[in-house]
C-alpha positions as CSV (number, residue, x, y, z in Angstrom):
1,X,50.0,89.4,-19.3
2,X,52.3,89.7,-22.3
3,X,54.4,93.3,-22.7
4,X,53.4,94.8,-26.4
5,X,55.9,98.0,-27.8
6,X,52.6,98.4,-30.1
7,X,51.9,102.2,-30.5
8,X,48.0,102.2,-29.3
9,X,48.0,106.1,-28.8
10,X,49.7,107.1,-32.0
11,X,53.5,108.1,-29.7
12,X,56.2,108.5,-31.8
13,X,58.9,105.6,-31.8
14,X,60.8,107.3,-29.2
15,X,58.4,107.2,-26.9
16,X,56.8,103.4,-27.3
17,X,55.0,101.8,-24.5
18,X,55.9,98.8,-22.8
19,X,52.7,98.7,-20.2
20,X,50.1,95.9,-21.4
21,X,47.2,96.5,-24.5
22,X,44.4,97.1,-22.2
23,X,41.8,94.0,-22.7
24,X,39.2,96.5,-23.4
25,X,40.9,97.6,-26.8
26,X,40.4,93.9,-28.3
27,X,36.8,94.6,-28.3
28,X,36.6,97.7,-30.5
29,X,36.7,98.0,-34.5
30,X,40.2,99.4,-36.0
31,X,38.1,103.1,-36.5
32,X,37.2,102.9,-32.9
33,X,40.6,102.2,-31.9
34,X,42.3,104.5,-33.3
35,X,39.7,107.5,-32.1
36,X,40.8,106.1,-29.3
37,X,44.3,106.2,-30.0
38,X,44.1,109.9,-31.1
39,X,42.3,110.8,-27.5
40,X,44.8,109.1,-25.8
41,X,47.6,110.6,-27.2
42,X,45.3,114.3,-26.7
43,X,45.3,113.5,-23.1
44,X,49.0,112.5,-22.6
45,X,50.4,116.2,-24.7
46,X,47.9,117.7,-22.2
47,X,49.7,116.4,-19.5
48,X,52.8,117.2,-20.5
49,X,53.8,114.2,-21.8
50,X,54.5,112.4,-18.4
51,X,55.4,109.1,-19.1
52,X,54.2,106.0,-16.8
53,X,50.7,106.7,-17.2
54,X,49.6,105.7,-20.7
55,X,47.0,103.0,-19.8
56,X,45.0,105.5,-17.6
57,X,45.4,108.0,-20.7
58,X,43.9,104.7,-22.5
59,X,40.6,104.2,-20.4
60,X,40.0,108.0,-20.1
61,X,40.1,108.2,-23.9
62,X,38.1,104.9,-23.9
63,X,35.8,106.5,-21.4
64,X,35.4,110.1,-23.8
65,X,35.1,108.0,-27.3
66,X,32.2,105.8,-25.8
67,X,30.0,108.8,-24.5
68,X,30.6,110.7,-28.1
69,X,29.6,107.6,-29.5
70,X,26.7,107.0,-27.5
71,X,25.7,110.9,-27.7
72,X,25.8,110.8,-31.4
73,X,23.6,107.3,-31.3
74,X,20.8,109.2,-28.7
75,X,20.9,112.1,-30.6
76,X,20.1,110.1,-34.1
77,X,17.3,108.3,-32.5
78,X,15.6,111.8,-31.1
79,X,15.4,113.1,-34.4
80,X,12.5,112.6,-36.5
């Protein structure tokens, strides 16, 4: 799998990622992404800003975007 220095959760230059773009990512629109991005990026200040663990920051973020996404589409289809 290739190595990308791509900034998927918004880090600043200094702190670029080498790990691989998660195949998930390829799937989403550019909005999505970068909701994605900005949770992502949430998670790792919350953290502390370990390094080493940016693709599980990726798929927890992934994880939080989808179910506000889908929460927003239930809740649209409840109302009258």
């Amino acid at each position: 799998m290739p190595m990308t220095t791509n900034n998927p959760a918004g880090r600043h230059a200094g702190e670029r990622s080498l790990s691989p773009e998660p195949a998930s990512m390829q799937k989403y629109s550019d909005e999505v992404r970068e909701r994605i991005a900005k949770k992502a990026y949430e998670l790792y200040e919350q953290r502390g800003r370990q390094a080493e663990r940016d693709v599980e920051d990726w798929l927890k973020a992934e994880e939080l975007v989808r179910k506000e996404m889908n929460d927003r589409a239930a809740t649209r289809k409840a109302k009258p």
